[in-house]
Backbone as a ProteinNet text record, in pm:
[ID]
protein_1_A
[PRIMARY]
XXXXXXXXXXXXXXXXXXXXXXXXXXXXXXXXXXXXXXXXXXXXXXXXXXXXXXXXXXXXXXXXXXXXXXXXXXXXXXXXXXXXXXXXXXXXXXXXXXXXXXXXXXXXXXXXXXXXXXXXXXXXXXXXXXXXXXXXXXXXXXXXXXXXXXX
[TERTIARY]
-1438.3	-1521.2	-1656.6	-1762.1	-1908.4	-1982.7	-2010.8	-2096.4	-2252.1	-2307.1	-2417.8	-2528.5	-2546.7	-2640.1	-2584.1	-2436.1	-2416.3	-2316	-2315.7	-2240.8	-2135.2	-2010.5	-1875.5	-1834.4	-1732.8	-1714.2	-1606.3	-1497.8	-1429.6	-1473	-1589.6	-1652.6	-1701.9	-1753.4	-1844.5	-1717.8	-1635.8	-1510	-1481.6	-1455.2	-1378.5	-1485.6	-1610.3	-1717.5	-1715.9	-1730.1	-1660.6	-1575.2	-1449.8	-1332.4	-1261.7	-1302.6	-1197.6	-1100.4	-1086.2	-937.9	-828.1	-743.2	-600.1	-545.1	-446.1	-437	-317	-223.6	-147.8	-165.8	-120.3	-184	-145	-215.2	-178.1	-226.1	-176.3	-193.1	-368.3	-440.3	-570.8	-652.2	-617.3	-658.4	-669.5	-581.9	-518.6	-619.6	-681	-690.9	-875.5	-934.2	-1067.3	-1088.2	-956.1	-1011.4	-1000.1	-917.4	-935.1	-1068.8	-1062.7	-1199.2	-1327	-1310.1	-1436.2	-1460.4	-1349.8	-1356.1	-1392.2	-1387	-1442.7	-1277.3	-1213.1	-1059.6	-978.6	-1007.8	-906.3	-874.4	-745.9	-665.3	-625	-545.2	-463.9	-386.5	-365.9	-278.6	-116.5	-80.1	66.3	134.1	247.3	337.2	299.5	320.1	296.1	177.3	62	-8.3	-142.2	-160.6	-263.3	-242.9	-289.1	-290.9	-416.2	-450.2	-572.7	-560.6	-694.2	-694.2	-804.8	-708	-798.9	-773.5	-939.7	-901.4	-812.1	-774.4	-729.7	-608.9	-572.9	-396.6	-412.3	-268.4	-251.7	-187.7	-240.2	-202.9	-127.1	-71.4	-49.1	-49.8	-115.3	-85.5	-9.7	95.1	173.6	255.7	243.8	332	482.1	573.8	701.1	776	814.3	879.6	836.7	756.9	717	616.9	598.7	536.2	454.6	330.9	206.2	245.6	287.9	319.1	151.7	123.3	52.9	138.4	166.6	250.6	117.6	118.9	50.3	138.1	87.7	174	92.9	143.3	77.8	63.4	-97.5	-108.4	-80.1	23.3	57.9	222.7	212.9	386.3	431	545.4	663.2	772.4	829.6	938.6	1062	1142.9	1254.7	1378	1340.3	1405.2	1318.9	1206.9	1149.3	1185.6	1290.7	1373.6	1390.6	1498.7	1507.1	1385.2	1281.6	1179.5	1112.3	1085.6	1013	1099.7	1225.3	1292.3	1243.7	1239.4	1222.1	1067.5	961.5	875	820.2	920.1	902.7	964.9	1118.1	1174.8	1112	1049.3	899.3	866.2	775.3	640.6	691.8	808.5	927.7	931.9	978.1	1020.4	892.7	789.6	655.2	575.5	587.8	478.8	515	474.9	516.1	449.9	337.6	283.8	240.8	206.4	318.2	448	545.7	686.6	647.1	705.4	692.3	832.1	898.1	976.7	965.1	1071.2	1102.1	1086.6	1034.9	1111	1086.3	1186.4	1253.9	1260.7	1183.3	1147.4	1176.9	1295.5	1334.2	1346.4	1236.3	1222.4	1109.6	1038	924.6	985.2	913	939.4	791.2	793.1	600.7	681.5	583.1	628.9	515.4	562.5	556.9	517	363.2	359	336.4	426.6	441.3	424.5	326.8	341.8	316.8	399	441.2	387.4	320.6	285.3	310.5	382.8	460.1	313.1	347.3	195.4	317.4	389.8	461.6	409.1	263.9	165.3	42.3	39	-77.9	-158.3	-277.5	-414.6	-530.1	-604	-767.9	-783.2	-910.6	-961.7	-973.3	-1030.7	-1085.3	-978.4	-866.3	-760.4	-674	-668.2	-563.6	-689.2	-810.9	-883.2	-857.3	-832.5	-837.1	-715.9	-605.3	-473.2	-451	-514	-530.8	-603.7	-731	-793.3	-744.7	-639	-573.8	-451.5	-385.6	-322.5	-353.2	-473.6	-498.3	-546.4	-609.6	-651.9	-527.1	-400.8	-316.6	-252	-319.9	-211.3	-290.6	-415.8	-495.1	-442.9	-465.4	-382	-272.6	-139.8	-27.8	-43.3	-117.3	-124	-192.3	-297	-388.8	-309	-230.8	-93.2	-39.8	16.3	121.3	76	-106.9	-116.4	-160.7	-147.2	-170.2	-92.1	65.5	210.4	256.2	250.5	262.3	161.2	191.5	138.6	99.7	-3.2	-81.2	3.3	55.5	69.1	210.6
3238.6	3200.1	3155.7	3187.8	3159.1	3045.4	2976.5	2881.3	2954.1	2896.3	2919	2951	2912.1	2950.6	3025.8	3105	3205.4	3206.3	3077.9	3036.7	3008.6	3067.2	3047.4	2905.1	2881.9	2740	2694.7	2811.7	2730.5	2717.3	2787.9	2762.3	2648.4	2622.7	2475.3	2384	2390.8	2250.4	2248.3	2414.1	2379	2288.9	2331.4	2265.1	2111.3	2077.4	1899.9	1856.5	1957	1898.1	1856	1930	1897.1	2000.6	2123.9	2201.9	2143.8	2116.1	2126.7	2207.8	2142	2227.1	2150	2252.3	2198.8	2095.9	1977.3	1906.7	1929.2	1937.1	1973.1	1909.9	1894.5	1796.8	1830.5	1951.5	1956.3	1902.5	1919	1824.1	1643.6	1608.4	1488.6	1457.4	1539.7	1508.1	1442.8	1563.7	1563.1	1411.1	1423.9	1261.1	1162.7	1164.6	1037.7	1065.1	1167.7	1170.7	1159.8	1174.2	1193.2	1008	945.8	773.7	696.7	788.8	771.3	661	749.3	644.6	765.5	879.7	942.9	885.2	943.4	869.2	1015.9	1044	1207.4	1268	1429.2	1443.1	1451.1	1456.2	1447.4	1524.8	1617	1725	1766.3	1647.8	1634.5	1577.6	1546.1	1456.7	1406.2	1276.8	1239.8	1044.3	1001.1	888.1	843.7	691.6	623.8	471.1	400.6	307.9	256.5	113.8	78.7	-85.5	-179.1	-300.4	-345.7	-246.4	-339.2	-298.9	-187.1	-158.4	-32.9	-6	170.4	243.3	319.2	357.6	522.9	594.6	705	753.8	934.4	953.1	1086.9	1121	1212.6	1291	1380	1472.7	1492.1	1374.2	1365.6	1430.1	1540.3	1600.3	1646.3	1608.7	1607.3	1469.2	1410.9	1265	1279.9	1231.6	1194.2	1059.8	991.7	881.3	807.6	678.7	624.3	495.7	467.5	404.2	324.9	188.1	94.2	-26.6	-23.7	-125.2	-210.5	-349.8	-481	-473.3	-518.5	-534.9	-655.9	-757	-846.8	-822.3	-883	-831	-964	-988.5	-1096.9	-1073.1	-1225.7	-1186	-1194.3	-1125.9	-1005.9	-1174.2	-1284.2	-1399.6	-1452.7	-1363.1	-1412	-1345	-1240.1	-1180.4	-1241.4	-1363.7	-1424.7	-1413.1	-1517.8	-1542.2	-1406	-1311.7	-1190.3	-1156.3	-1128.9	-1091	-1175.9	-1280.5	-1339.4	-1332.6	-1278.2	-1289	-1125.8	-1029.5	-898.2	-891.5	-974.9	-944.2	-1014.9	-1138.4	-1210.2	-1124.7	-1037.3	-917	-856.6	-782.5	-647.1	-718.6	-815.9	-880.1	-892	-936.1	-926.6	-844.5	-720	-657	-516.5	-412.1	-284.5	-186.3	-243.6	-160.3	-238.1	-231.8	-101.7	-202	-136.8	-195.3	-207.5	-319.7	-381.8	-358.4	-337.4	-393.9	-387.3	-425.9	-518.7	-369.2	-333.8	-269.5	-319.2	-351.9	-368.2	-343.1	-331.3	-253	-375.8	-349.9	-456.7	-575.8	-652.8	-810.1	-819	-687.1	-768.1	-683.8	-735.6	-704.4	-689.7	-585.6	-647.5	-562.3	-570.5	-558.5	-392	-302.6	-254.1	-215.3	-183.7	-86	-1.2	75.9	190.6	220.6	320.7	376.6	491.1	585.8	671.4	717.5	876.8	925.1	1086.6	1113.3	1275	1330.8	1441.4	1563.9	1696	1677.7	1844.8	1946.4	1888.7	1974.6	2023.8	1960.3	1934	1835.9	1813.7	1709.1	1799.2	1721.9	1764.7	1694	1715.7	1622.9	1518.3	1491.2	1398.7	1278.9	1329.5	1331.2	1219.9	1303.9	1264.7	1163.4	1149.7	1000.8	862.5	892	808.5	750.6	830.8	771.2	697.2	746.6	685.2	565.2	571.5	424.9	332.6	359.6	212.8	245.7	313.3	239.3	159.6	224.6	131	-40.5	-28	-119.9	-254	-190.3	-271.1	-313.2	-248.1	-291	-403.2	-369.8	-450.9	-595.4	-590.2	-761.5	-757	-706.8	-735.5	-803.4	-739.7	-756.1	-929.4	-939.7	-1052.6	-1145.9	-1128.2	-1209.9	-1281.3	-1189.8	-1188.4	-1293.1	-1281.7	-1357	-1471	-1510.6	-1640.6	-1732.5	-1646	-1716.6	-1714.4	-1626.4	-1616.2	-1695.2	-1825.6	-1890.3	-1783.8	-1766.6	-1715.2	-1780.3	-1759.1	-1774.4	-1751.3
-2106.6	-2219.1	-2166	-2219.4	-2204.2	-2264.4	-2218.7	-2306.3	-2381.8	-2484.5	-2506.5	-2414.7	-2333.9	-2205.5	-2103.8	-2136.8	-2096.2	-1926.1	-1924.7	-1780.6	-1875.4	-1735.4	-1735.2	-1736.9	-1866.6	-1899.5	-1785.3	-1784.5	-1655.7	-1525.3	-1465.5	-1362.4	-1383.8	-1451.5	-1498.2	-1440.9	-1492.3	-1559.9	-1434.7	-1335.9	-1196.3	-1054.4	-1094	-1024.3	-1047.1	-1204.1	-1180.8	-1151.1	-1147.9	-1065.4	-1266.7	-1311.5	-1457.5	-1503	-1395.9	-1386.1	-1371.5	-1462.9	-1418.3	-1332.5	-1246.1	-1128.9	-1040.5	-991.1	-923	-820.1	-805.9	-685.3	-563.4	-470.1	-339	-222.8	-108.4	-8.7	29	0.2	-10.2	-53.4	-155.5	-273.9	-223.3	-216.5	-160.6	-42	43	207.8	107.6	11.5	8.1	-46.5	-134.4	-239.7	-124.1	30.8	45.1	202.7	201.5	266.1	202.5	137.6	5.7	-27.2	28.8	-4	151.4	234.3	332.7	444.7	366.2	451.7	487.9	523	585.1	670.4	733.9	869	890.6	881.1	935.3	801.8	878.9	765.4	747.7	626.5	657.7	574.7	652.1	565.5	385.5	339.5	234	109.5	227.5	167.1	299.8	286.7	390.2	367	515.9	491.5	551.9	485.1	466.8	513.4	506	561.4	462.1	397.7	281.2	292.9	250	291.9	401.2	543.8	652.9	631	517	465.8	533.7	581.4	561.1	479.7	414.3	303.6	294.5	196.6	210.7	48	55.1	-92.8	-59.5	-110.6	-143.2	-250.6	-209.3	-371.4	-283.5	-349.4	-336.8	-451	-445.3	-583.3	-685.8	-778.8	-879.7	-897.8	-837.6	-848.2	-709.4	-741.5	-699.9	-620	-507.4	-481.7	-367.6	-432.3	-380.6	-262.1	-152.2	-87.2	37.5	3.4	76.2	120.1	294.2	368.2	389.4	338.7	379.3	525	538.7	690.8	754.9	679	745.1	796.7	929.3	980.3	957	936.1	896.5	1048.9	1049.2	1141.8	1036.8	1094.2	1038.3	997.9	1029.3	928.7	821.2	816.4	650.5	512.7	614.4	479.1	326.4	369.7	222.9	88.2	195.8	133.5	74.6	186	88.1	-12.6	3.3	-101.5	-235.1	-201.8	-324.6	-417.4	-272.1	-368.3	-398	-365.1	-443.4	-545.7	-574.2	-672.7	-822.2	-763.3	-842.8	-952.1	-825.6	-817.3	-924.4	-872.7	-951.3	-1118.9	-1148.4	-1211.3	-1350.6	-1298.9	-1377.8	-1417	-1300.4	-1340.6	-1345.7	-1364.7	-1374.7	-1291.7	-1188.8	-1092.6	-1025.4	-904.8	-803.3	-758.5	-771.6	-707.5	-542.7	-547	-433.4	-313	-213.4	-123.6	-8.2	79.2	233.4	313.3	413.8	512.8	622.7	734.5	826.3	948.7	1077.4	1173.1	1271.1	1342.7	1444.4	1383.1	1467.3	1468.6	1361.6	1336	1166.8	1089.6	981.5	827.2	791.9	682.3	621.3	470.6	372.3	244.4	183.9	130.3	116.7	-101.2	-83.4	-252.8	-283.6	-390.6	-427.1	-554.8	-618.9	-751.3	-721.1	-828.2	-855.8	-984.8	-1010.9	-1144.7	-1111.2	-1262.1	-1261.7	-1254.4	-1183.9	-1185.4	-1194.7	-1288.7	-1282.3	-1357.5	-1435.2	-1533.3	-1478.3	-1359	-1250.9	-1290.2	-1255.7	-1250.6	-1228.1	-1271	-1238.2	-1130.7	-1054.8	-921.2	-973.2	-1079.7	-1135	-1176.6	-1210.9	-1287.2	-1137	-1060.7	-911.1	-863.7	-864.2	-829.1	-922.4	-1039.1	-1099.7	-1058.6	-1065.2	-1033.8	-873.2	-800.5	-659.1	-699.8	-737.3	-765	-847.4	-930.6	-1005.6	-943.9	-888.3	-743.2	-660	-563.4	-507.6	-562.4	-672.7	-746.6	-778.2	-856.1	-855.1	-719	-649.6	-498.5	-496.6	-456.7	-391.4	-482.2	-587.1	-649.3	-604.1	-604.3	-535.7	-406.8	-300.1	-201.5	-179.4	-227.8	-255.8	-292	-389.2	-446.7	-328.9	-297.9	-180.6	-23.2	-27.1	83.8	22.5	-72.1	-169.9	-123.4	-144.3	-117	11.4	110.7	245.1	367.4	412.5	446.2	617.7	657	789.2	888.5	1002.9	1139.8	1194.3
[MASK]
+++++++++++++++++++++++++++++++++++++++++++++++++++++++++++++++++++++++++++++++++++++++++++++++++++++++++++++++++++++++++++++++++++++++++++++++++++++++

């Protein structure tokens, strides 16, 4: 279809990045280079480095997964306590789920949201969803060193 001035409307739409479109780890690598946090890429996706976090975005299945690791390490007997203050987190809020993982002697806490793309996204479409990911992390996270006393 043509617009009035005779240029191709979906060329137009695909140049702003307002095609729907399958998402793909390409896709994925530009938005987080394009934010100036690439890190490498990965099978499925690419990971980043945001506020001091490392982050990852991936197409797990059908879902777009945004996954950010607190850059604070815990020793692996602050279990209880984190437990208690993800299930808090879990408990209140509805993004991003929060939990424990476990690596030896630390622990650090882990957020995750998740959004279906089985219709695809626009570019435009897959930034937005990365940025209020990251966005709600970033309060989770902030949260989190509120309650987690440093040393």
């Amino acid at each position: 279809m043509s617009s009035p001035d005779g240029r191709d409307d979906r060329a137009a739409d695909h140049a702003r990045g307002d095609v729907v479109a399958v998402v793909t780890p390409e896709m994925l690598r530009a938005l987080v280079s394009g934010r100036g946090e690439f890190v490498r890429d990965l099978p499925t996706g690419v990971a980043g480095r945001w506020e001091g976090h490392a982050y990852q975005v991936l197409i797990e299945g059908t879902e777009l997964v945004v996954r950010t690791r607190w850059a604070r390490v815990l020793p692996a007997r602050a279990g209880r306590g984190a437990a208690q203050l993800v299930n808090d987190w879990n408990r209140d809020r509805l993004l991003p789920t929060l939990y424990t993982e476990v690596e030896g002697e630390n622990l650090t806490i882990v957020a995750s949201s998740a959004t279906p793309v089985v219709a695809g996204l626009s570019a435009h479409q897959v930034a937005e969803v990365v940025d209020v990911a990251l966005t709600v992390t970033g309060h989770a996270l902030r949260s989190l060193a509120a309650s987690v006393p440093a040393g």
